[in-house]
C-alpha positions in Angstrom: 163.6 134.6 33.8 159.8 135.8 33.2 157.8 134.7 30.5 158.6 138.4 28.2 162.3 137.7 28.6 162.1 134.4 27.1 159.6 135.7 24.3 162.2 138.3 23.8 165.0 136.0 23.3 163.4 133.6 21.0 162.4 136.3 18.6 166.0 137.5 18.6 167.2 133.7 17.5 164.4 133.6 14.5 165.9 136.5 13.3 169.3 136.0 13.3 168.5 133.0 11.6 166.6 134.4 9.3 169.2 137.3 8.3 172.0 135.1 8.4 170.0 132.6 5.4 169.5 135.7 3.8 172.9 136.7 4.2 174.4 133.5 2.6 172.2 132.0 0.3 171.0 134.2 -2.7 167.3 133.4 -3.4 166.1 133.3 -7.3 162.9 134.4 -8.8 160.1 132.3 -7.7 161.4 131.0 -4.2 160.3 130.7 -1.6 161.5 130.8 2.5 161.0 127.6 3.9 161.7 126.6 7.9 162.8 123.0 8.4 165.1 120.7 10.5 168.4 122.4 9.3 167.0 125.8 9.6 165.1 128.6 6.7 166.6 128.1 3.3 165.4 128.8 -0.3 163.8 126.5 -2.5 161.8 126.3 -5.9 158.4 125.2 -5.6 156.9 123.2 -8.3 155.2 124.3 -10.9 152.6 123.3 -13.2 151.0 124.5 -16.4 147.4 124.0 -17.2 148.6 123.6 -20.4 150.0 120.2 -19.0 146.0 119.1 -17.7 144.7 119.9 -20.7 142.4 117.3 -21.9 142.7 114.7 -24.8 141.1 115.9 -27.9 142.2 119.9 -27.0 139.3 122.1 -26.8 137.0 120.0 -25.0 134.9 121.6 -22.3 135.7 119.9 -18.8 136.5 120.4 -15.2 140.0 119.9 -13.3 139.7 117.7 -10.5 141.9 116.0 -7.9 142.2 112.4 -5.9 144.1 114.5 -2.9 148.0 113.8 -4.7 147.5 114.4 -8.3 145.4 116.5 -10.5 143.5 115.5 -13.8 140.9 117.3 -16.5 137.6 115.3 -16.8 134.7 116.0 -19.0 131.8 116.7 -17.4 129.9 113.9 -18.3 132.8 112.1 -15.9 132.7 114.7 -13.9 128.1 113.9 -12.7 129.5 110.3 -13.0 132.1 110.7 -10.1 129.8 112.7 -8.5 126.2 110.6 -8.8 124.5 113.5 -10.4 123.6 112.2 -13.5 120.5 114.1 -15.2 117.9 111.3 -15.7 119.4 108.8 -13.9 120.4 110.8 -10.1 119.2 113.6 -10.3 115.7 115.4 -12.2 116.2 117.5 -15.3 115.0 120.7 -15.3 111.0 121.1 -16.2 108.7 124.3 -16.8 105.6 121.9 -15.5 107.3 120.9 -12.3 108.0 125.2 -11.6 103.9 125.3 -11.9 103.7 122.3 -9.2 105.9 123.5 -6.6 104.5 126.8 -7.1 100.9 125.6 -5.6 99.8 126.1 -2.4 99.5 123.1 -0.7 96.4 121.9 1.9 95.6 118.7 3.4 92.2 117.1 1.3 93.2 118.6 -1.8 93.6 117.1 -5.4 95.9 118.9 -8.5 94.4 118.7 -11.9 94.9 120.4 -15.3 93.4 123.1 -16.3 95.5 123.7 -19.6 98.3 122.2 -21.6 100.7 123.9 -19.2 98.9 125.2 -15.9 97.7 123.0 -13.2 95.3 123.8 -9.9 94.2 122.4 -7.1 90.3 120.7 -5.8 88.7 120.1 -2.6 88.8 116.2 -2.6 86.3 115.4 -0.1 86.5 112.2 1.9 83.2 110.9 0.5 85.0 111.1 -2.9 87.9 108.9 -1.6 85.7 106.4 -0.6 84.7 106.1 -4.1 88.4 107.1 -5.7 90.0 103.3 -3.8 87.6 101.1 -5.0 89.0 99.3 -7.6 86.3 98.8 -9.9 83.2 100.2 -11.4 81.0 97.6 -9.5 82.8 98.2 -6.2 82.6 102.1 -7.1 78.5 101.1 -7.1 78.6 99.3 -4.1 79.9 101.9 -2.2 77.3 104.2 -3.5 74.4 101.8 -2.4 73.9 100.0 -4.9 73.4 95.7 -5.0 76.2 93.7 -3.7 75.4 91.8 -6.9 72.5 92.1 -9.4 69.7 92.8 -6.2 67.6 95.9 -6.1 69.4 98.5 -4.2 70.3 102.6 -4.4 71.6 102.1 -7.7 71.1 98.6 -9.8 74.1 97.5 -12.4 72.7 96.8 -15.6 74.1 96.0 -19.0 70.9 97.0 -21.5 68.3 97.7 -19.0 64.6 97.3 -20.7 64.2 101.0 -19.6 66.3 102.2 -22.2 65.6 100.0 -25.0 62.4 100.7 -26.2 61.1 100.3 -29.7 60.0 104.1 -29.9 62.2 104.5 -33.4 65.7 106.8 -34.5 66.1 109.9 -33.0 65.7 112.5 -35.4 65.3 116.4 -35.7 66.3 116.9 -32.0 63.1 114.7 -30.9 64.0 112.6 -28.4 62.2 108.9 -29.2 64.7 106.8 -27.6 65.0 107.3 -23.6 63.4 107.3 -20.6 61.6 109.7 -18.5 60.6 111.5 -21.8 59.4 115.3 -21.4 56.4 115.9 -23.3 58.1 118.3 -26.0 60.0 115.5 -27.0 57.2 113.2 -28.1 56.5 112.6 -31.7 53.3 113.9 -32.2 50.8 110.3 -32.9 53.6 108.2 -31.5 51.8 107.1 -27.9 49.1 104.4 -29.0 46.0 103.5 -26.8 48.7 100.0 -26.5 50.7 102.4 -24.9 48.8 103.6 -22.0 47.9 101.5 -18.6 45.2 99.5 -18.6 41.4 100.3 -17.9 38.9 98.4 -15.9 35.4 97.3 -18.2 33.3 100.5 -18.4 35.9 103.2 -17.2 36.3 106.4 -19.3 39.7 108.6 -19.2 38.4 111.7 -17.1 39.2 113.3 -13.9 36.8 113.2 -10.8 39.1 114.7 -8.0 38.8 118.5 -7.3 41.8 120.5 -8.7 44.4 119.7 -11.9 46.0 116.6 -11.7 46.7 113.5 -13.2 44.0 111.2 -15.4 42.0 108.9 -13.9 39.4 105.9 -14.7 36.1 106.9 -13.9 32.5 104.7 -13.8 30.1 105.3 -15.8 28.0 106.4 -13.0 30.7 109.3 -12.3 30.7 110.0 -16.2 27.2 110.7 -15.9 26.9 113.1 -13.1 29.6 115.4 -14.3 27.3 115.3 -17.6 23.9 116.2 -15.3 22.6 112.9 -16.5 20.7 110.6 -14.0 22.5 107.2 -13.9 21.9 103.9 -11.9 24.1 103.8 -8.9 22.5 99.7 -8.5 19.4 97.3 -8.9 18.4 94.0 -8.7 15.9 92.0 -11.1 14.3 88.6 -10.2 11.0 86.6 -10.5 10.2 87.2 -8.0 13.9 88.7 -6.6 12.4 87.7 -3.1 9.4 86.6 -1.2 9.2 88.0 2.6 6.6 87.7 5.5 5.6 84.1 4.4 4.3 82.7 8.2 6.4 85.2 10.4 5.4 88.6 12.3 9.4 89.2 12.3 10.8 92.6 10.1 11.9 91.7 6.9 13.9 93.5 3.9 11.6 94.0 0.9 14.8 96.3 -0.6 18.3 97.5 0.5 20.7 99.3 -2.0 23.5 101.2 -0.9 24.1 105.0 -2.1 27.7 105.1 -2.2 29.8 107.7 -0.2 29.5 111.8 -1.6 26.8 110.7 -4.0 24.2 113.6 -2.4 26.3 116.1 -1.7 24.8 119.0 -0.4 22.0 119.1 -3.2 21.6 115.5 -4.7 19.0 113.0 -5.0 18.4 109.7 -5.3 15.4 107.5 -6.0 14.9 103.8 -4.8 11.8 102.5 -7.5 10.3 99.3 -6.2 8.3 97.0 -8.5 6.2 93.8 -7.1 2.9 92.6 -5.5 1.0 92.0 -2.1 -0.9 88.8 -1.3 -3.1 88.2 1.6 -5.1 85.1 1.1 -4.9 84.2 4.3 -9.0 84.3 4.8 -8.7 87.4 7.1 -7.3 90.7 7.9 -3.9 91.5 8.1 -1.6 94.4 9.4 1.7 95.3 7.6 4.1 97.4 9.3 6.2 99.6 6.5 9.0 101.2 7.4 11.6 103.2 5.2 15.0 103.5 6.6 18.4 105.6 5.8 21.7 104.5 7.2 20.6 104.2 11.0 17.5 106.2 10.7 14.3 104.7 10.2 12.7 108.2 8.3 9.0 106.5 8.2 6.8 103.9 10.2 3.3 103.3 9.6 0.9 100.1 10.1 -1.7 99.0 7.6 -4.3 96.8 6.6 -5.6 94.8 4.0 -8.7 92.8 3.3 -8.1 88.7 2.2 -8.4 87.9 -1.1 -7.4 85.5 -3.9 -5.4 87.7 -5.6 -2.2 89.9 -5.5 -2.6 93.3 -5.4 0.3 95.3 -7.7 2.8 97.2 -5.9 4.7 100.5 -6.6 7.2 102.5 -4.5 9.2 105.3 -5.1 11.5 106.8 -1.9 12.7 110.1 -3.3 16.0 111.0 -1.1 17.6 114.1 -1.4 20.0 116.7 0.4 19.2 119.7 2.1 22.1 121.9 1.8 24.0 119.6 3.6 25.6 116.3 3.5 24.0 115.8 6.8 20.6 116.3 6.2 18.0 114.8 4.4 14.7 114.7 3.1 12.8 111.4 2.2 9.4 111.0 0.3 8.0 108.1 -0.1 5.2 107.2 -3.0 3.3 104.0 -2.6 1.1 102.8 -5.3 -0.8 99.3 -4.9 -3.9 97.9 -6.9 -7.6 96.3 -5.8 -8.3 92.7 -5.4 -10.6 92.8 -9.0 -9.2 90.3 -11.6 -8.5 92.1 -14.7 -9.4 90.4 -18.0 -5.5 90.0 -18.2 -3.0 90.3 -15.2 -4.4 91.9 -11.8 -5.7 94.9 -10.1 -8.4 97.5 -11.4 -8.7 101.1 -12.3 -12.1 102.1 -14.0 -13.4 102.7 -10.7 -10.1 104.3 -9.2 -10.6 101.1 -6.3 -6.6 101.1 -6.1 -4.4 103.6 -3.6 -2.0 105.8 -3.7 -0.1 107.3 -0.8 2.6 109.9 0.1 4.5 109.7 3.5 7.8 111.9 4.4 10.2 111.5 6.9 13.7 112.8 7.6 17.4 111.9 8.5 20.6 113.4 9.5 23.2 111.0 8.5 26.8 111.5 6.9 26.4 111.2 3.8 29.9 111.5 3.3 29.9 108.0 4.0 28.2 105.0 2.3 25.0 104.1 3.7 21.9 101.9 2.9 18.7 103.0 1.7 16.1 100.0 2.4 12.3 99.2 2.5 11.2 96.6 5.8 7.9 94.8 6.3 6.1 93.1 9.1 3.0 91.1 9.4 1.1 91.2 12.5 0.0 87.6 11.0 1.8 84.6 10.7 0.4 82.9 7.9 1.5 80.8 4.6 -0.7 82.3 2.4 0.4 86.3 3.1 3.6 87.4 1.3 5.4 90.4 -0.6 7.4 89.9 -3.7 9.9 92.3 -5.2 10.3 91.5 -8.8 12.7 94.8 -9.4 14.2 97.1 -7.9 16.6 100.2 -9.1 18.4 103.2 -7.1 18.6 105.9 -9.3 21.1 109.1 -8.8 19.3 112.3 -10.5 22.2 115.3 -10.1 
């Protein structure tokens, strides 16, 4: 038999069952066909009324609920129980905040702050912050910034009541600021800064301001003081009795005078002038050659030999070298006057004048020397004879700047 026949037949047997249960047995309302061991038959399925699962305590809001063979009504507080969805407990209650969270857009290196009561943004959180932001501490917060490891100098120093912040300067009032550091001039108290108050001066200095240009205060000499006033000032001297005796038994060139013009003095149109006082003695019972020379810096400006007659007594002495600029702080004019007296003793002191016996000489000379620089301005003498009795004394001496 093929595989339709047998279909064929078997669908022939179900339903002659199936009409000859329906033939016998009369089915009531709510049955329903069931197939088992003895064949189709009726039966009554059972029935059950919600009525029956209601609740104890009727009216209560729950939820109907099975262990796979019976059914029971629970409340719902039994219900998130059973279930591990308790609110608070398993599960997170609603919140209007945690909406505004997850509706961010989120980046790598960012931070979420408030910006209100109820709305929240995100910052760039850079990763020199974090460095800061994992320190546990303020002072490890400073170390990482540079500062001491403990109470050294560093970047940035800890302090409790630095000094810098504490001075006496009185209570801040009408928005002047008297308390701080790094005060801006507008908020000094007019008559508060005392001459205690301000740094130091060396002996002699004035508050001024020499350099070229605006800037800040400086100390300035008196001789500095007096040239921005016009007013001739000593720029040095010496003072002795005698301040030195040279040539005494030597033909070797000696230093009568040196004084130093210091550095810019000149200029381009300064002067200066070296005024020698002293005396000449040549007792040495004949005549003697002196060799005078007037030098600037590394130039020797004059050189002329001389000589005097013996005699018993000193003859007085005068020079003045007039130096000054010509247009130039490298060039340079020097005039020289020499003034010395005769060998006549005067009814007091020495020298003579009625007769006009004494001389007076002018001799010129010039140099080129920086006188950007310091340099030293200087009177030398040599003997042509060595001899105890022959000498020149300088009893003063005085460099003068005339602006």
């Amino acid at each position: 038999m093929n595989p339709r026949d047998e279909v064929h037949e078997f669908r022939t047997a179900v339903d002659r069952q199936i009409t000859s249960t329906l033939a016998v047995a009369t089915a009531s309302a709510g049955q329903n066909l069931q197939f088992g061991s003895g064949g189709f038959s009726w039966v009554t399925p059972a029935s059950v009324s919600f009525d029956d699962l209601a609740p104890s305590g009727s009216g209560s809001p729950g939820i109907l609920t099975t262990d796979g063979a019976t059914w029971s009504y629970v409340s719902y507080a039994t219900a998130r129980t059973a279930l591990g969805l308790v609110i608070g407990t398993n599960v997170q209650a609603w919140s209007a905040k945690l909406d505004t969270v997850a509706a961010l857009t989120w980046a790598a290196n960012k931070g979420l702050m408030a910006t209100s009561s109820s709305a929240l943004a995100t910052f760039d959180l850079t990763a020199a912050a974090l460095t800061v932001l994992d320190d546990p501490s303020v002072a490890a917060m400073v170390d990482t910034l540079g500062g001491a490891a403990s109470t050294g100098t560093g970047g940035l120093v800890r302090e409790e009541e630095p000094v810098l912040v504490k001075p006496e300067l009185g209570t801040p009032s009408a928005g002047v600021l008297t308390n701080c550091t790094g005060l801006p001039t507008a908020g000094l108290e007019a008559n508060a800064v005392t001459n205690a108050k301000l740094a130091q001066m060396a002996t002699s200095t004035f508050k001024g301001r020499n350099t070229a240009g605006t800037g800040d205060p400086e100390d300035m000499t008196v001789a500095q003081v007096l040239a921005k006033l016009g007013c001739p000032y000593v720029l040095a001297s010496e003072a002795g009795n005698p301040v030195r005796t040279i040539g005494v038994s030597s033909t070797a060139e000696q230093t009568l005078c040196t004084l130093t013009v210091p550095a810019g003095t000149l200029g381009t149109a300064g002067k200066c002038v070296l005024e020698i006082i002293g005396d000449i003695t040549n007792n040495s019972g004949g005549a003697n050659s002196y060799r005078l020379k007037v030098k600037f810096g590394a130039t020797t400006a004059y050189d002329k030999t001389s000589s005097f007659s013996t005699g018993t007594q000193p003859r007085p002495l005068v020079v003045r070298v007039h130096l000054c600029a010509l247009g130039a702080t490298n060039a340079q004019r020097l005039t020289t006057e020499l003034y010395h007296g005769y060998l006549l003793t005067a009814t007091v002191g020495n020298g003579d004048w009625g007769d006009f016996n004494g001389r007076a000489f002018t001799m010129q000379g010039s140099a080129a020397e920086d006188s950007t620089a310091a340099k030293a301005l200087a009177v030398t003498v040599q003997n042509s004879v060595s001899n105890a009795n022959i000498n020149w004394r300088l009893y003063s001496a005085k460099l003068v700047c005339t602006p």
